[in-house]
N, C-alpha and C positions, 0 to 999 in steps of 0.2 A: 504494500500500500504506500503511495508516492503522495505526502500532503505535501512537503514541504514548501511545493513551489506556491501555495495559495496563499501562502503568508509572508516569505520571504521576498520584499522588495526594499528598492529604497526608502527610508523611513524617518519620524519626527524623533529629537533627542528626548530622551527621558533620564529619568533615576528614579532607583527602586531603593528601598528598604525593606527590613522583616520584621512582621511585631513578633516572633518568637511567641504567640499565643499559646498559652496552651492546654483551649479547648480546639482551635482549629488554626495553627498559624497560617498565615496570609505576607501574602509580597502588596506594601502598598507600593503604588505609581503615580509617581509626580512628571506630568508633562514640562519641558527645558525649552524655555524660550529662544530666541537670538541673544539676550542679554543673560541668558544664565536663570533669571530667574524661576520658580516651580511654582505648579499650579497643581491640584490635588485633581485625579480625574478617575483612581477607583480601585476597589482591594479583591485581589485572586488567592484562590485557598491554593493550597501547597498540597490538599490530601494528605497531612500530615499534622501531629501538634509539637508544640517546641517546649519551653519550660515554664515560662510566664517571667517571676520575676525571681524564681527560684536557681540557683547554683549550682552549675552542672559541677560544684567541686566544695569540699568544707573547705581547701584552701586559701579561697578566698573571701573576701568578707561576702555575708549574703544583707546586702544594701538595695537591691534589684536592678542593679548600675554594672549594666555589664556581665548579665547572668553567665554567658556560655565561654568566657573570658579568652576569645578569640578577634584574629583576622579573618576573614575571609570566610562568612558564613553563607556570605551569597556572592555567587561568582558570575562572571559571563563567559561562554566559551569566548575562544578568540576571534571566532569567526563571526561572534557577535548573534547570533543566530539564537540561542537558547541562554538562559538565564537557571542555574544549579542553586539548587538549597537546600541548608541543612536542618532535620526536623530532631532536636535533642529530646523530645518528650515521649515519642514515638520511635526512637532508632531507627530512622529512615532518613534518604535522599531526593531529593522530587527535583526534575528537570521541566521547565515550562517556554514554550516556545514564544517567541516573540513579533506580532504580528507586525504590518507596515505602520496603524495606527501606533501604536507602542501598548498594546493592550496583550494580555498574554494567558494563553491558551496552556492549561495543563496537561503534560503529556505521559509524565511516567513517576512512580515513585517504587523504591526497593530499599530494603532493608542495609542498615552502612554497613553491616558487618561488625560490630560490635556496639558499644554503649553510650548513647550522650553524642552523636556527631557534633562537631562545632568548627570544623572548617574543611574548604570542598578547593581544589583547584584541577585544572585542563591543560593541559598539550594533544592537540591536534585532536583524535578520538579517545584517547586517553584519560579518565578521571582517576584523582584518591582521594580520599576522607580523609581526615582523622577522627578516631573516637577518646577521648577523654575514658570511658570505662565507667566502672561505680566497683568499687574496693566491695563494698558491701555485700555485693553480691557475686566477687570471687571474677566480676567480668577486668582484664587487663586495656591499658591502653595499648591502641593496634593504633596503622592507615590498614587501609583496604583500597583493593583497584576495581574499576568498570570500564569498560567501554560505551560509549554514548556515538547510536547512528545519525543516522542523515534523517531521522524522525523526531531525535532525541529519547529514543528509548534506549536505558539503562541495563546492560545486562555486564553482573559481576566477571573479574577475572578470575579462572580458578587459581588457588593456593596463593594468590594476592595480598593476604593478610600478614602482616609485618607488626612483633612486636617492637618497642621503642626503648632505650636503654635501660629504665626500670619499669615495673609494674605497674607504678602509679605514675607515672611520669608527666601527666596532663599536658598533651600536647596544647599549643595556642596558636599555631598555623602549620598549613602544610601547603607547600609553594614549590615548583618549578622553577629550573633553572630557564634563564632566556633561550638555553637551544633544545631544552625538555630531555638532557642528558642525564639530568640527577634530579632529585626532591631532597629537600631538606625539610626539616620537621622544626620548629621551634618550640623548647621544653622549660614551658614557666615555671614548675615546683620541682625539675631535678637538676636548674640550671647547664642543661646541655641542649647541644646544635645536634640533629642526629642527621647523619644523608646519607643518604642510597642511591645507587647504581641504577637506571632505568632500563633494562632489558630490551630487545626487538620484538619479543610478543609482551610488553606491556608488564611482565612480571618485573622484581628486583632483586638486587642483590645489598646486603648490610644489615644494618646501621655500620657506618665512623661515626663515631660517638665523639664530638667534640666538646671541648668544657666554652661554655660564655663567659665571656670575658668579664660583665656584669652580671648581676642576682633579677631572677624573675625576667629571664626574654620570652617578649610575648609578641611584636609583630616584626615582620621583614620583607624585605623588599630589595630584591635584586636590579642592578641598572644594567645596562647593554651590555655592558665590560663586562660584567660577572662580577664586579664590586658589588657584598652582600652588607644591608643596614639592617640593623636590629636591634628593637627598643628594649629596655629593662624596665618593667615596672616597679622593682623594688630596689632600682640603682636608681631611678629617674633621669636616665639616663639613656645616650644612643650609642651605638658600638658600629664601625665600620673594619670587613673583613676580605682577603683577597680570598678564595676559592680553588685548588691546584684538583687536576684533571683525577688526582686518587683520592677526593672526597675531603683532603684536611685544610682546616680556616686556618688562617693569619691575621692575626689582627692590626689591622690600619690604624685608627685612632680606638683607644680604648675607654667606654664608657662615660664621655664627653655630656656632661649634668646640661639640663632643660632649665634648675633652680625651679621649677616646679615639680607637683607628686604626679606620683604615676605616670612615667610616660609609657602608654601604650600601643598606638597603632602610629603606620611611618606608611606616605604615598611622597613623591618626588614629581617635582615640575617637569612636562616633556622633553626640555632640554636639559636637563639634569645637573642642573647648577645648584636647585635648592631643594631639599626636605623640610616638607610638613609633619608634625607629631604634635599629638594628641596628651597633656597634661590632664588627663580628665577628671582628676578631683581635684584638681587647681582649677578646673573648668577654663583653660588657657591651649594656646598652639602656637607652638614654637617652632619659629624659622630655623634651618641650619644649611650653613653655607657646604658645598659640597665642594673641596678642590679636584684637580684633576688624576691626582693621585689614590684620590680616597679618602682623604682626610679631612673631618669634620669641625664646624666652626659654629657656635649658636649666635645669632645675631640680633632675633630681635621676637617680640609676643604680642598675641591679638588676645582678647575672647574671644570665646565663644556665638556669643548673645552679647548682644547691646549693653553697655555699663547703665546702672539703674533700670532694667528690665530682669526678671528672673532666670538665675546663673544657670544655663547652659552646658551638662556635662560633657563633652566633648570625645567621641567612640572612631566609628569606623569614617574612615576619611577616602576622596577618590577626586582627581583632576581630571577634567572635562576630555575628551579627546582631541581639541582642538589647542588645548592648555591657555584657553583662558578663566576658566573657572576654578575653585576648589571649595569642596563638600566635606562635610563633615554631621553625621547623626549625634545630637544630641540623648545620652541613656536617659537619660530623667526625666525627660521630656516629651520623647516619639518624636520630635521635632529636627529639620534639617535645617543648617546657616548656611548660606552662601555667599561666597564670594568672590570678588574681581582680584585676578593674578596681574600686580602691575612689572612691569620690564626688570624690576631688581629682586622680581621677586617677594616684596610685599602682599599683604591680605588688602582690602579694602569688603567689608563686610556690607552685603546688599540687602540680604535676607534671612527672617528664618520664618520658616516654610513647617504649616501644620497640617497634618490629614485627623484631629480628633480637635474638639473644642478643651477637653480636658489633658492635662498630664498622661501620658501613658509608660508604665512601668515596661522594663522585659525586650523591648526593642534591640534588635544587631543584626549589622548586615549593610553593607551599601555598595550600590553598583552603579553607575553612569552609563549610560549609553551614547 
């Protein structure tokens, strides 16, 4: 059966977020102006439920800021085509397709292969998860592999399933390299880098279990070069690393402070001069200069949310495709801010953009289109 071609055209910008609900989590859709701005135009179920405002982990506080204590809970393949999510209340993955309107059609959901998914990434037909686990119930932190077709139907890789260097490890992303030669894992409570070898059918080879250079890495983000950043939430701090073809980091600049708490998720301007990161119980985002080498430099801070407007926590972060915007989900809020990418680099804050009249707990996840 061939849909694909009745929805695949060229199409209006969007971004999406996840309320991680969890009686029925949903992808809300904010339609993307010319200016960046978002306009609320409507919520797709996932056929899956997420946690609410509940903690996929006691290691972390249960605040409802940031339940699933990840990156990357909602992806986009690269080909832009379908939209991946991860459903932690349900142990499932749901892939939904994205039509020319920007409205999106659900297509597949399957189980992640272990407990609590909380982050999903793609190379080419290729998916992993990670699952966080639950100790309690003897389930381990794994990733798991699927392949996803030209429908976006989901069907797992056999023997795909990859423990991560301890039991409990609570992964906080799992990301592909820019040529989808390795995944690396980033391990918030056992402060290790773990990467694997990516196979020609899809399976892997490893963990190299590297140590972080700071305490509590939880997001990362590779640039073209294969320079690897990665935030510390309990160093509040960012760490840059070179990458060698046998899986082992080096570290470029080591744990280079935000002066605010928690820095957790890291996205970089299209020309890769600067990194954005997320302060988000400082409820702040901190600029960092990026040399050419690799080496980090913090230069300057915005909020959130408006000063004398309610404080904005600050979560999953994504720059426009065209790199003049940059997005940011606030957790406390359900709320997105936007803003204008000026030439050095600077925020200039336009908006924050709501899909509920009320506060909404339990939100993660953000993708641009």
């Amino acid at each position: 059966m061939q849909i694909i071609n009745n929805y695949f055209r060229e199409r209006v910008s969007m971004v999406y977020m996840m309320t991680n609900n969890e009686v029925m989590n949903q992808i809300i859709a904010f339609y993307r102006d010319m200016n960046g701005m978002l306009t609320f135009v409507g919520a797709y179920p996932t056929h899956g439920r997420g946690t609410g405002s509940k903690e996929v982990s006691t290691a972390t506080a249960n605040d409802g800021i940031d339940p699933l204590a990840s990156q990357g809970a909602l992806t986009l393949t690269r080909d832009r085509r379908f939209l991946l999510a991860v459903n932690a209340g349900s142990n499932s993955i749901s892939s939904l397709i994205i039509t020319d309107s920007g409205a999106l059609v659900f297509m597949d959901v399957k189980p992640s292969g272990g407990a609590q998914p909380n982050s999903v990434d793609v190379f080419g037909n290729i998916v992993y998860v990670s699952n966080v686990g639950n100790a309690a119930n003897n389930f381990a932190s794994n990733i798991t592999g699927f392949r996803i077709d030209e429908n976006g139907r989901l069907t797992p890789i056999p023997e795909s399933t990859y423990s991560l260097s301890t039991f409990n490890a609570q992964p906080a992303q799992v990301l592909f390299t820019p040529d989808g030669s390795k995944i690396l894992v980033s391990e918030l409570t056992s402060n290790h880098l773990s990467v694997f070898h990516v196979n020609q059918k899809g399976t892997l080879t490893g963990p190299i279990v590297n140590d972080s250079y700071g305490q509590g890495p939880l997001g990362a983000y590779f640039l073209t070069s294969g320079i690897l950043l990665v935030t510390e939430a309990v160093s509040n701090a960012m760490s840059s690393y070179s990458l060698s073809n046998d899986g082992i980091l080096q570290v470029i600049s080591g744990s280079v402070p935000s002066g605010y708490m928690t820095a957790c998720w890291v996205v970089t301007t299209r020309d890769e001069r600067f990194a954005y990161i997320t302060n988000t119980l400082s409820g702040t985002i901190s600029t960092y200069q990026i040399y050419p080498n690799g080496e980090l430099s913090v230069i300057r801070h915005i909020t959130s949310t408006p000063p004398g407007t309610a404080p904005g926590l600050p979560m999953d972060v994504r720059v426009s495709r065209d790199g003049r915007h940059f997005y940011t989900l606030n957790g406390n809020q359900g709320t997105v801010s936007v803003f204008n990418i000026q030439d050095d680099g600077s925020l200039v804050r336009l908006q924050v953009a709501a899909w509920t009249n009320i506060p909404y707990l339990g939100s993660q996840g953000l993708a641009v289109l």
